[in-house]
C-alpha positions, 0 to 999 in steps of 0.5 A: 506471505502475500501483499494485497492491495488497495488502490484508488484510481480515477474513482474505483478501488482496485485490488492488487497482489504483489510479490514480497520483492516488491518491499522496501524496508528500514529506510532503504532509498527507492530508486527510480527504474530507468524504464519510467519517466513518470514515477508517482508515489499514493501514500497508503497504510500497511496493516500486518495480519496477526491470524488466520482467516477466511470470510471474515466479516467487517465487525470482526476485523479488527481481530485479525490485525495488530499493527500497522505502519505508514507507507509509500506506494510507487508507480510508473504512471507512463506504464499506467496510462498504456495498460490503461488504454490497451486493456492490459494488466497493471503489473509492470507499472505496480508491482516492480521490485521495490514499490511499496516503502513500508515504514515502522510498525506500531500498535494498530491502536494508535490513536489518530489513524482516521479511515475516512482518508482510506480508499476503502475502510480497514474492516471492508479491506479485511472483510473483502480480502478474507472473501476471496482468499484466506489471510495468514498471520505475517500478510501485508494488506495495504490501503491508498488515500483518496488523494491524487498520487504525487509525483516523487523527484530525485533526492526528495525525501518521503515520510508519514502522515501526521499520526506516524511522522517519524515512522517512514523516511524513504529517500527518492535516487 
């Protein structure tokens, strides 16, 4: 299984792959690493890929995915703003154990999901990923909001926007 992302930072839109130890699932907590002292969290939808694909274009997207799921991407931003500066890879501040919070999966049809909030729309991150790699049924594809990433406290508690509410709880320790 591989976790492609979609990142919005400082105007652009990255991609990053993470490992699947990077998943936190039914309502486990996060806990922050001891190794940051400025954790911030970019809500995000998760999409799960239900077939096979390579070079897919964007108006046949919508073939390639059957739910999606509200989630919570963490980030030390200290680790950041270093690799940031010195050139270096993502990695350490993106991609730790335990970054991405993924809520319950519902049908991808689910009306009130609206793709102008996305860094970049469901097709295009479909559309874009298939051009580099072939996606497999049971890969995550994960895509941030334009907004600025928020800060996340000990004892705080996350959950999804207004079109999946009830569908991701994530305690902060």
């Amino acid at each position: 299984m591989k976790i492609i992302g979609f990142t919005y930072y400082e105007g652009s839109v990255e991609m990053v792959l993470k490992g699947d130890s990077c998943l936190l699932v039914n309502k486990k907590p996060f806990f922050t690493p001891d190794w940051s002292n400025d954790m911030r969290m970019s809500r995000c939808i998760v999409l799960r890929v239900s077939r096979l694909g390579k070079c897919i274009a964007a108006k046949f997207a919508d073939r390639y995915y059957d739910a999606v799921a509200p989630g919570a991407d963490f980030c030390a931003y200290d680790k950041l703003s270093k690799a940031k500066l010195s050139g270096s890879s993502w990695t350490q501040a993106t991609c730790f154990d335990y970054s991405l919070a993924v809520g319950e999966w519902i049908d991808s049809r689910t009306p009130g999901i609206d793709d102008s909030e996305w860094a970049i729309s469901i097709r295009e991150a479909i559309a874009a990923t298939s051009q580099i790699m072939t996606i497999r049924q049971g890969d995550l594809i994960y895509i941030h909001t334009k907004n600025a990433p928020e800060a996340v406290q000990r004892d705080e508690i996350i959950s999804g926007p207004a079109w999946a509410e009830d569908k991701l709880y994530c305690k902060i320790k």
